[in-house]
TORMAR-391755 format. One record per residue (C-alpha): y, x, z. Coordinates in steps of 0.2 Angstrom, whole numbers. Layout:
<numars>
<numar <Y; X; Z>>;
...
</numars>
This chain:
<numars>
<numar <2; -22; -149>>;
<numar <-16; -27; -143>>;
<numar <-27; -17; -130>>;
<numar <-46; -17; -130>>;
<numar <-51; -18; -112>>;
<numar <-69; -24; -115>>;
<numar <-76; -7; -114>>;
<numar <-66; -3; -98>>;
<numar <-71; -19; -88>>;
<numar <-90; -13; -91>>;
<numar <-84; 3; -80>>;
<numar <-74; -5; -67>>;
<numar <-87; -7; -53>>;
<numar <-94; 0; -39>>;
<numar <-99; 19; -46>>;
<numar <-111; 33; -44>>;
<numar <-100; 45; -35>>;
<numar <-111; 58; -42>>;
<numar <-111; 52; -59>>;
<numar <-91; 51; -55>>;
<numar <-89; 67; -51>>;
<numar <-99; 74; -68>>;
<numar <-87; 61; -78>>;
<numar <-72; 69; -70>>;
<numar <-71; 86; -81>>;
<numar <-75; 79; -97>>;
<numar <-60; 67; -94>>;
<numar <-49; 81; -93>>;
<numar <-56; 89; -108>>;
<numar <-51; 73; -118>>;
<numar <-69; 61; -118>>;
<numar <-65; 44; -121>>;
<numar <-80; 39; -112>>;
<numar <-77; 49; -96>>;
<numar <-58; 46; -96>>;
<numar <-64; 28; -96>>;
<numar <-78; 28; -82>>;
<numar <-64; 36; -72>>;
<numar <-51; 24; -75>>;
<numar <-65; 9; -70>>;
<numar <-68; 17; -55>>;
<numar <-49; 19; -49>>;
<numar <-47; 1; -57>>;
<numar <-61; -5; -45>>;
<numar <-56; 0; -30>>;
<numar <-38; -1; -32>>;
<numar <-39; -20; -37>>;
<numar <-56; -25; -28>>;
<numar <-62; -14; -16>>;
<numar <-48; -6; -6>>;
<numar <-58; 3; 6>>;
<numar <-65; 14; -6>>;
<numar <-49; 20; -12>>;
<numar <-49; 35; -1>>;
<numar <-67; 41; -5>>;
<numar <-65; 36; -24>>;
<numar <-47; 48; -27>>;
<numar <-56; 60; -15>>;
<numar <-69; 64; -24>>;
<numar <-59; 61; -43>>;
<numar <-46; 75; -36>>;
<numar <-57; 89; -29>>;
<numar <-69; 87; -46>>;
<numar <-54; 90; -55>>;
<numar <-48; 104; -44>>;
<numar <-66; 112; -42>>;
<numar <-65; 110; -25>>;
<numar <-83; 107; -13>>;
<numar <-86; 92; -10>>;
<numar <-104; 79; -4>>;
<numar <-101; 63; -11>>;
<numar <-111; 49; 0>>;
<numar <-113; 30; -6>>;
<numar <-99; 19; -5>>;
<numar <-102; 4; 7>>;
<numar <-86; -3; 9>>;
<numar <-86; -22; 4>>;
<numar <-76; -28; -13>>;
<numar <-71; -45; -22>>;
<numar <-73; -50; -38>>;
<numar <-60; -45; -54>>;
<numar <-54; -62; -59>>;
<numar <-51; -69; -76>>;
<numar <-35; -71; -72>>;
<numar <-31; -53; -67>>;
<numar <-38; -47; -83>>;
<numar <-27; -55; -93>>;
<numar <-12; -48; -84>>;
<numar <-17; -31; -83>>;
<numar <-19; -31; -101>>;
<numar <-2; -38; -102>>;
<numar <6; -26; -90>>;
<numar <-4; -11; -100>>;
<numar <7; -17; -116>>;
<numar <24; -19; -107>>;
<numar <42; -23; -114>>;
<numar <46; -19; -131>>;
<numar <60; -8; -123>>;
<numar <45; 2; -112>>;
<numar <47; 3; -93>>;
<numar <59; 12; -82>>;
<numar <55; 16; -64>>;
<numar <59; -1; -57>>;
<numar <51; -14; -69>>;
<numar <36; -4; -68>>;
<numar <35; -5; -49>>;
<numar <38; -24; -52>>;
<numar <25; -27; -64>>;
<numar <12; -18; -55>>;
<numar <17; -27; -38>>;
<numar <14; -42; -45>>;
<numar <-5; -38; -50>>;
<numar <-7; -43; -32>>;
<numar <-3; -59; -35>>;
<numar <-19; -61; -47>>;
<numar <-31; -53; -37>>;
<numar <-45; -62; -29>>;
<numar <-42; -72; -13>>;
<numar <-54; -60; -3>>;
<numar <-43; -45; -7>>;
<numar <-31; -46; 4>>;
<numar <-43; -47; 20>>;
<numar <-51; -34; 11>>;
<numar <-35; -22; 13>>;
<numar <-29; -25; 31>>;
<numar <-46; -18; 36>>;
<numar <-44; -5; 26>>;
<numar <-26; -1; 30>>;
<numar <-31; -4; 50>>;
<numar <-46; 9; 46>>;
<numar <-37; 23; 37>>;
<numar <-32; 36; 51>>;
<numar <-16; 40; 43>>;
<numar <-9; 21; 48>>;
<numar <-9; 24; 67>>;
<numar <-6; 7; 77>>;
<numar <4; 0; 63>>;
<numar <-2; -16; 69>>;
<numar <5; -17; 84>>;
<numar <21; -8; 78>>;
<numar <36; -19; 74>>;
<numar <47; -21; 58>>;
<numar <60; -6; 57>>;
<numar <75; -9; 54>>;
<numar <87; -7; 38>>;
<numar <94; 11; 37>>;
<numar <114; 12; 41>>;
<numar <122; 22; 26>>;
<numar <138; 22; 37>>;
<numar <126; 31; 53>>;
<numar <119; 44; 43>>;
<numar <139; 49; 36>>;
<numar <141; 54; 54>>;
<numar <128; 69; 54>>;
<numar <133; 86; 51>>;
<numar <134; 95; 32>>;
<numar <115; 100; 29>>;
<numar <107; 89; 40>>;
<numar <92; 79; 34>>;
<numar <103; 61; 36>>;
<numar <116; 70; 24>>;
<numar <106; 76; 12>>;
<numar <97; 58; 10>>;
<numar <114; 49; 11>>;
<numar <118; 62; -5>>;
<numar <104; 56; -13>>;
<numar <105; 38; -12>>;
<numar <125; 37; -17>>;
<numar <126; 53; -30>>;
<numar <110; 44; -39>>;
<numar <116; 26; -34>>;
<numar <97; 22; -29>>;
<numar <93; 8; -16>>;
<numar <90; 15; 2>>;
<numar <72; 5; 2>>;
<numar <70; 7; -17>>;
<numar <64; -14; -19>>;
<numar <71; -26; -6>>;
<numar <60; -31; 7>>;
<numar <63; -51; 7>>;
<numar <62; -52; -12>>;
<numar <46; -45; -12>>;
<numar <39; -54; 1>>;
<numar <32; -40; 13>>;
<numar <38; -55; 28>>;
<numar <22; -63; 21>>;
<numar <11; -49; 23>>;
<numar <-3; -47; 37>>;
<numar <3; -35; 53>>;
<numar <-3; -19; 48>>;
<numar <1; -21; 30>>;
<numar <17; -28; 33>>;
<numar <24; -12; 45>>;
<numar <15; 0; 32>>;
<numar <23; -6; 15>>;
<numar <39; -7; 26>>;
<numar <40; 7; 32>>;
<numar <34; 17; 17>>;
<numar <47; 10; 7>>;
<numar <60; 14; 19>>;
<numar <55; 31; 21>>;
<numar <50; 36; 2>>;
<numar <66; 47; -2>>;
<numar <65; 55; 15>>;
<numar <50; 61; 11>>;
<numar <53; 63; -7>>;
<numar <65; 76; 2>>;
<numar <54; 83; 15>>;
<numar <40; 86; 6>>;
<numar <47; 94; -9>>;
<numar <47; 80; -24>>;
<numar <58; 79; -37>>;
<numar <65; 62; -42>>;
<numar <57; 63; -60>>;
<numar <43; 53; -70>>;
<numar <28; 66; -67>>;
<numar <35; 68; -48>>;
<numar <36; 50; -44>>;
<numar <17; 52; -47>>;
<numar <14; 62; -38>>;
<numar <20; 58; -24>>;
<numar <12; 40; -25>>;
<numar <-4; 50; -25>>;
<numar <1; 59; -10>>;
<numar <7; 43; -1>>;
<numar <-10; 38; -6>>;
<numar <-17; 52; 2>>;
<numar <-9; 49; 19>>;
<numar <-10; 31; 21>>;
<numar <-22; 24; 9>>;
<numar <-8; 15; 1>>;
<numar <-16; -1; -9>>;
<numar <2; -1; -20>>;
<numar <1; 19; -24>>;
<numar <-17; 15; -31>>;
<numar <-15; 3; -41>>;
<numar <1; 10; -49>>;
<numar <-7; 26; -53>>;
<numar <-22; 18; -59>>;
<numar <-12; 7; -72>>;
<numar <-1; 24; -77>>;
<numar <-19; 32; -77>>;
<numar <-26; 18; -88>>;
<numar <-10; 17; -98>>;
<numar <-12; 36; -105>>;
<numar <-33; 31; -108>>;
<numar <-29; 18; -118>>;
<numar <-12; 23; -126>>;
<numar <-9; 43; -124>>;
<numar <-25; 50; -120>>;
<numar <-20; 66; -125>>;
<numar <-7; 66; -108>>;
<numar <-23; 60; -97>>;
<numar <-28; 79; -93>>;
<numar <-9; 81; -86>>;
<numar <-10; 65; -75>>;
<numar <-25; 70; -67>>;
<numar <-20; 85; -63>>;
<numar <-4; 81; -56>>;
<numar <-11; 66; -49>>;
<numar <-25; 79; -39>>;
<numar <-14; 91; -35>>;
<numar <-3; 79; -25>>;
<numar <-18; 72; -17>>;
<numar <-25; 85; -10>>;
<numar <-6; 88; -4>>;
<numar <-6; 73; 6>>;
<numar <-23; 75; 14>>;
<numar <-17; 93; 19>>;
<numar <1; 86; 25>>;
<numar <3; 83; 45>>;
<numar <2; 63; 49>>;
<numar <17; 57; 41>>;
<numar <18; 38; 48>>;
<numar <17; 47; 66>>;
<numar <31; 57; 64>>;
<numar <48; 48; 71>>;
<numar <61; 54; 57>>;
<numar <76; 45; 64>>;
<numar <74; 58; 77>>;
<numar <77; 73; 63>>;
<numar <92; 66; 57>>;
<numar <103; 79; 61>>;
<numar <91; 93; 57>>;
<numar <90; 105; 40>>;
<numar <75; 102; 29>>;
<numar <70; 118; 32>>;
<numar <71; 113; 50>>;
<numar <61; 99; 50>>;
<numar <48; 106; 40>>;
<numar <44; 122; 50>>;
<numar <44; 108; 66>>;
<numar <29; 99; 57>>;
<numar <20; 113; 47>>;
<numar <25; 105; 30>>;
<numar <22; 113; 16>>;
<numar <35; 106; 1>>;
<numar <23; 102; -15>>;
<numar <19; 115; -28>>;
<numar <12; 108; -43>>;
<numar <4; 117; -58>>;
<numar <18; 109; -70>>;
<numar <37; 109; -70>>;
<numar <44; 92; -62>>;
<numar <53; 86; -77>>;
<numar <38; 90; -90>>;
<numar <39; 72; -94>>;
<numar <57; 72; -98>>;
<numar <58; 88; -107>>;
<numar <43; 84; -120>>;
<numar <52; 66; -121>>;
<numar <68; 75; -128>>;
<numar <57; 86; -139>>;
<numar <51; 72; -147>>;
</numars>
């Protein structure tokens, strides 16, 4: 199978976020050409310009939802799309014969980064060390590993209990992708804490905030990690799933977005969750921990297994 990227590649730079924001609807309502300028846009800042991401998905979400909004210039610095990176994302578009599953996708869209312009990466410790949802992460060390065996010893009901259930009835890995194999080590301070720490922490807040373990979900809540920390991985991964359905499915572009909005707007609502210290709320209920923080579990427009059941019906 072949992609056509050519017409794409004219839409992924710096855009007009008013022209953005009129593109957004049409996209929703199936136009090739909007859905396009809207998947350049995400693909530019996602891959060159990571301190748009923020105004970029802003402004992409709340045109979606009909929400106000007063888009200004963008002014952030970018690099250069390389030939090389190109070739790779159309690859990565394609995929195995077999079709993804959720960790060969994370893998494949990981290894974009290897592809991206030398600037790039400069480009995204600013913009993590800038985002306010990041804190101090530079100056924050490495957490450590999670113990399975500690969170056995917190009472039935507890936060700790309910995540230990999820990782051993499910048999998922406790940081979803090993830290050393992917080289976080290597990373820059802020960027190295972040991915860390985000990765440690996915389920808990898969939990916390009220995702399900499913396709459409594990969207969604890469959109609302997005929202909180401007997370360079979660934008690049919904941009390629995003670009995916243009180029493939256009026809599942409307859902994506909205789901992909909806979450968004979540995270930006959400209290700061890289401040909050969840070791500490081991021992209390979910229920607990969300009244503590005034968190609000997600409520999307569409059932969370949507993907699944329409992949059954078919």
């Amino acid at each position: 199978m072949s992609i056509n990227l050519q017409e794409l590649r004219g839409y992924s730079v710096r855009p007009d976020l008013h022209a953005l924001a009129e593109s957004v609807r049409p996209a929703a309502q199936g136009d090739a050409a909007a859905q396009a300028a809207v998947c350049g846009a995400m693909l530019w800042a996602s891959f060159a310009a990571p301190g748009a991401i923020p105004q970029v998905f802003d402004l992409i979400s709340r045109s979606q939802l009909g929400l106000h909004l007063d888009p200004a210039a963008i002014l952030v610095d970018s690099a250069p799309l390389p030939e090389e990176f190109w070739q790779q994302f159309e690859e990565t578009l394609i995929g195995p014969e077999a079709g993804y599953d959720a960790t060969s996708i994370t893998v494949a869209v990981a290894s974009l980064g290897a592809v991206l312009h030398e600037g790039y990466a400069a480009l995204s410790e600013s913009a993590a060390l800038a985002h306010p949802g990041a804190g101090d992460a530079v100056d924050k060390s490495v957490p450590p590993m999670i113990s399975l065996a500690a969170l056995a010893d917190f009472p039935d009901g507890s936060l700790a209990r309910q995540l230990l259930s999820m990782w051993v009835d499910n048999g998922f890995d406790p940081e979803v992708l090993d830290r050393d194999a992917i080289g976080l080590a290597g990373l820059s301070p802020a960027l190295r804490y972040l991915n860390t720490r985000i990765l440690q922490m996915h389920d808990t807040w898969h939990l916390v905030a009220g995702y399900k373990t499913t396709s459409l979900h594990e969207m969604a809540i890469s959109a609302f990690q997005l929202a909180q920390f401007g997370h360079n991985y979660s934008a690049m991964f919904l941009t390629t799933v995003c670009t995916m359905s243009h180029l493939k499915q256009p026809m599942g572009f409307p859902l994506l977005l909205q789901n992909l909005s909806e979450a968004w707007v979540h995270g930006c609502d959400a209290p700061d969750f890289m401040a909050i210290e969840w070791e500490q709320d081991w021992h209390l209920s979910i229920e607990d921990v969300r009244a503590k923080y005034g968190i609000a579990p997600f409520a999307g427009a569409f059932p969370a297994d949507l993907l699944e059941q329409l992949s059954q019906a078919s």
